[in-house]
C-alpha positions as CSV (number, residue, x, y, z in Angstrom):
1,X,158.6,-74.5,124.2
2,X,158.6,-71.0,125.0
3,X,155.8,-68.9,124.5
4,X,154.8,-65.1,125.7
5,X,151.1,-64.2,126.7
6,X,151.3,-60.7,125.9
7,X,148.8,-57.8,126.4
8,X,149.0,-53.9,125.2
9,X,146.7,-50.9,126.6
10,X,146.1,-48.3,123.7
11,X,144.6,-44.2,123.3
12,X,142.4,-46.0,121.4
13,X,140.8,-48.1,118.9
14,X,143.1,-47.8,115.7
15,X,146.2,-46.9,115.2
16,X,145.9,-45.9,111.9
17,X,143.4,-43.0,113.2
18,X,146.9,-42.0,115.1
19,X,145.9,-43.9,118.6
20,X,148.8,-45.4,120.4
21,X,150.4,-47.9,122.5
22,X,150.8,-46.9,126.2
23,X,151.2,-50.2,128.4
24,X,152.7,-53.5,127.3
25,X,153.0,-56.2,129.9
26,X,154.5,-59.8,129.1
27,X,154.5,-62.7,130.6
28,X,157.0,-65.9,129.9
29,X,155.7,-69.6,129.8
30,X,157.9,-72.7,129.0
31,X,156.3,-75.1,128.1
32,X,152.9,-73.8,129.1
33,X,154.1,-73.1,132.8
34,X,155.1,-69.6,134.1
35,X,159.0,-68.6,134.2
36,X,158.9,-66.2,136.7
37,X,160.1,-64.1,134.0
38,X,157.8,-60.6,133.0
39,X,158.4,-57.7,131.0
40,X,156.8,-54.7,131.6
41,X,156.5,-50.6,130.0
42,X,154.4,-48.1,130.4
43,X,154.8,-45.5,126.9
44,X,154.4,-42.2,126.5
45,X,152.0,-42.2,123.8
46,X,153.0,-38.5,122.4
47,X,149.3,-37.3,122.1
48,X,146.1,-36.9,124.2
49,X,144.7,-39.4,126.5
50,X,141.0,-39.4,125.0
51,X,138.2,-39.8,128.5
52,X,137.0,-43.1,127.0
53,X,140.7,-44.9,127.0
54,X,141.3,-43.0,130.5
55,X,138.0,-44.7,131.8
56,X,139.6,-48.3,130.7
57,X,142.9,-48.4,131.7
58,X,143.2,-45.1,133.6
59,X,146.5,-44.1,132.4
60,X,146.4,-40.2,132.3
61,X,148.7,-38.1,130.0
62,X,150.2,-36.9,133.2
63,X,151.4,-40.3,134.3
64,X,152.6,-41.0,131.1
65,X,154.8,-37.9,130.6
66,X,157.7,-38.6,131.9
67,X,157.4,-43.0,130.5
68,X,159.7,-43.7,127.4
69,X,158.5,-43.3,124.1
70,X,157.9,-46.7,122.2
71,X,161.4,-46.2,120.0
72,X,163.5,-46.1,123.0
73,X,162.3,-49.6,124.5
74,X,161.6,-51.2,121.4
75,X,164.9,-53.1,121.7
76,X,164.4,-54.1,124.8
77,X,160.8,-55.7,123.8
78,X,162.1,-57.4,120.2
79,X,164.9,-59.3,122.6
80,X,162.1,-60.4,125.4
81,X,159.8,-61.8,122.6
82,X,162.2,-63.4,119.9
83,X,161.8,-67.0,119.4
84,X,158.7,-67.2,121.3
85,X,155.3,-67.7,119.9
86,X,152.7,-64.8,121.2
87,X,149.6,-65.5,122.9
88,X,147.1,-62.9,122.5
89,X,143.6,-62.3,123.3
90,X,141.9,-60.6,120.3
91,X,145.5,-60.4,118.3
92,X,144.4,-58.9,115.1
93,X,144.0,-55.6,117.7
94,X,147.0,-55.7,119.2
95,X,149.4,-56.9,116.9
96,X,147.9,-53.9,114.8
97,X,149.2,-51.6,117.4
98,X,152.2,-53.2,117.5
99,X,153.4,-53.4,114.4
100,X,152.1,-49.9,114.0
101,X,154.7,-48.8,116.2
102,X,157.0,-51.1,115.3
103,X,157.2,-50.2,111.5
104,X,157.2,-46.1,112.7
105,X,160.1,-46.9,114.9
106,X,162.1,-48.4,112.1
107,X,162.1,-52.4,112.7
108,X,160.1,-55.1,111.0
109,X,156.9,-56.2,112.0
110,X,156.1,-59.3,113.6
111,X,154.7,-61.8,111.7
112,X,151.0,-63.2,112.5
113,X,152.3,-66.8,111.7
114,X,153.8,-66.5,115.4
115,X,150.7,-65.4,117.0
116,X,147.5,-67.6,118.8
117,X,144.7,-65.8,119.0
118,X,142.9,-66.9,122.4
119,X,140.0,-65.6,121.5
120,X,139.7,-67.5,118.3
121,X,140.7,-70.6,120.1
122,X,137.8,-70.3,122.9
123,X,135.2,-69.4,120.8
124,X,136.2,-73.0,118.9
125,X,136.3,-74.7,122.2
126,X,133.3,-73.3,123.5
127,X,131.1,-72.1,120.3
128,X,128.3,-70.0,121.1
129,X,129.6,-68.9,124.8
130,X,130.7,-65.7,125.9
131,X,134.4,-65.5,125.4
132,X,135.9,-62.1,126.5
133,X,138.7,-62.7,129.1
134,X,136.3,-61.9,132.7
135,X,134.0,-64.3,131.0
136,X,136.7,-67.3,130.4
137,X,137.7,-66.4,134.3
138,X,134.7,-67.1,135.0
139,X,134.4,-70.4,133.4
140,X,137.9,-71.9,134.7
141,X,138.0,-70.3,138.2
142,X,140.6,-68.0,137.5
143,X,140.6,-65.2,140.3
144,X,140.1,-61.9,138.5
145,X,138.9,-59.6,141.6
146,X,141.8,-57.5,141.0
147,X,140.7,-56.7,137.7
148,X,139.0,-53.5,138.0
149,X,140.3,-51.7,135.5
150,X,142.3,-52.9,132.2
151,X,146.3,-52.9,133.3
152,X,148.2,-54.9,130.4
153,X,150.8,-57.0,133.2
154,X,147.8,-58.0,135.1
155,X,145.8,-59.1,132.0
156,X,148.5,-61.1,130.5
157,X,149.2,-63.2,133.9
158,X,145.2,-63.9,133.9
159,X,145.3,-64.5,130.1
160,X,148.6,-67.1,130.7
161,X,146.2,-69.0,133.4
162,X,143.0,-69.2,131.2
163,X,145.3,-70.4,127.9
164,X,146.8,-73.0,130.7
165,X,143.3,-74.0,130.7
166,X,141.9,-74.1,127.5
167,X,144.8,-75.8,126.0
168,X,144.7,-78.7,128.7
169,X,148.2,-77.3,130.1
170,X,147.0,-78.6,133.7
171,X,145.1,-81.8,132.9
172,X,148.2,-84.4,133.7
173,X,148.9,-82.9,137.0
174,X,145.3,-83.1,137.6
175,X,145.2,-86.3,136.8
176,X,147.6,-87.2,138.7
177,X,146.3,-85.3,141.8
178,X,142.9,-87.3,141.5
179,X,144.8,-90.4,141.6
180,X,144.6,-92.7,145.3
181,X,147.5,-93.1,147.1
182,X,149.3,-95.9,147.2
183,X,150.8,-96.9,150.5
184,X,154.7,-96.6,150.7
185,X,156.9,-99.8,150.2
186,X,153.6,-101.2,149.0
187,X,153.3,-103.0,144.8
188,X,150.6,-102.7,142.8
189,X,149.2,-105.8,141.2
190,X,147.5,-106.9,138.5
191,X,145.0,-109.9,138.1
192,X,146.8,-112.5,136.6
193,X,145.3,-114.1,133.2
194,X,143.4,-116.8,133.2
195,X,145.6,-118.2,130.1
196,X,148.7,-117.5,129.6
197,X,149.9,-115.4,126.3
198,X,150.5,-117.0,123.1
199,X,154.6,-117.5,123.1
200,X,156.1,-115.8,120.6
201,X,159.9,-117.9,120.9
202,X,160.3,-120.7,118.5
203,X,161.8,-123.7,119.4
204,X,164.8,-122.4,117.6
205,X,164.6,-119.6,119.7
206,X,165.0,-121.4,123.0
207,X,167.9,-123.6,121.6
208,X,169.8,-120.8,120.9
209,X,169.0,-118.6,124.1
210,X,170.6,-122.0,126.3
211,X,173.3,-122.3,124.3
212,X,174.0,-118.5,124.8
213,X,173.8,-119.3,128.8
214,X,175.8,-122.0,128.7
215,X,178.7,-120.4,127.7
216,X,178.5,-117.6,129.9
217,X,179.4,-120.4,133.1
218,X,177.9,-122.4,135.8
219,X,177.7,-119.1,138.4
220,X,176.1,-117.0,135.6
221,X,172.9,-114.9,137.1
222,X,171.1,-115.9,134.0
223,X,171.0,-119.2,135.7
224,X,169.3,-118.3,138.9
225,X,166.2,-117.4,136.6
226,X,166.4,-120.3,134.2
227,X,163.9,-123.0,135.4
228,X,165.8,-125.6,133.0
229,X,165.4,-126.7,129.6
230,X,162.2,-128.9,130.8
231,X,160.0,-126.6,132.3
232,X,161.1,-124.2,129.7
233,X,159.7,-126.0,127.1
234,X,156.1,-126.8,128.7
235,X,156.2,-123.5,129.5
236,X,156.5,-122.5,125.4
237,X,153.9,-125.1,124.8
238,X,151.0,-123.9,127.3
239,X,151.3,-120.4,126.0
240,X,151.6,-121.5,122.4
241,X,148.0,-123.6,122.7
242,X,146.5,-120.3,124.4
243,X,144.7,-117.6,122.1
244,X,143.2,-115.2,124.8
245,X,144.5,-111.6,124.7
């Protein structure tokens, strides 16, 4: 399964007030572990850097000037995503933007069938609890110290490790880790019943299973394991008489 925890930085709150995209940053799971594989853009906006966005993400205007425009990488960003389903934090938000941009740039917009909304799913995990992305760090020990100001790359790669941890992504290793050793060359055992299992074969059943081995010949392996037609039997019949499970 391939998914894409993905994270935008904006001018602003709404992109139908004119506010636009200016960072994306993308990063690849399958199934819910990290590829390796990012994607990355920083876009020129076309417009004014209002002092409140600059104060969240501190991308000036100047920084951005010379950054693509959202048309010329939009290519690039439709290929990284395709196929994948899109985790977002707060994705009504972002997928806004980006299908605002998306529809000005002449494509389709991407559907919100294809979207989880990590917000959504902690507040359902954890009803009642704070649930912004420092305060989910928080709660699964996810190192966010470099997190000073909003950078979409960073944000996504801490977003991929709390969705890792609210969707359980790490509980079999875990389990697994908490486990004892056991010794090398060593066997785990298992108390043995007190009664043996009812038998399931019927007497028909064994009949026919020796008259299979016979014909297979007197150095068959099946031999080596067949205690004979006696024990066989008293075998069948102690585990017949037996109703412990």
């Amino acid at each position: 399964m391939r998914e894409i925890v993905l994270d935008t930085e904006t001018t602003g709150l709404d992109p139908n007030s004119g506010h636009r995209i200016v960072e994306i940053g993308c990063v690849e799971l399958l199934n819910h572990i990290p590829s390796g594989r990012d994607w990355h853009q920083y876009v020129n906006p076309k417009r004014s850097m209002p002092r409140e966005a600059l104060a969240v993400h501190g991308l000036s205007e100047e920084f951005l000037a010379d950054k693509p425009a959202f048309e010329d990488i939009a290519d690039d960003f439709i290929s990284f995503v395709a196929g994948a389903r899109l985790i977002i934090h707060n994705a009504p938000f972002d997928m806004a933007f980006l299908n605002a941009e998306l529809e000005a740039a002449g494509y389709q917009p991407l559907p919100f069938s294809q979207v989880t909304d990590t917000l959504a799913l902690a507040r359902r995990r954890h009803p009642g609890a704070p649930a912004g992305l420092d305060d989910l760090c928080r709660r699964y020990g996810v190192d966010n110290s470099r997190r000073d100001m909003h950078g979409a790359l960073l944000d996504a790669g801490l977003l991929a490790e709390v969705y890792i941890e609210l969707t359980g992504g790490r509980q079999a290793a875990l389990t697994l880790a908490d486990a004892a050793p056991v010794a090398h060359g060593t066997r785990a055992t298992m108390a043995a019943r007190p009664h043996p299992l009812p038998s399931r074969l019927t007497d028909e059943d064994l009949a026919a299973h020796r008259a299979f081995v016979a014909e297979l010949g007197a150095n068959v392996l099946w031999a080596q394991y067949d205690g004979g037609s006696e024990q066989e039997d008293a075998n069948h019949r102690d585990g017949a008489g037996s109703t412990d499970a």
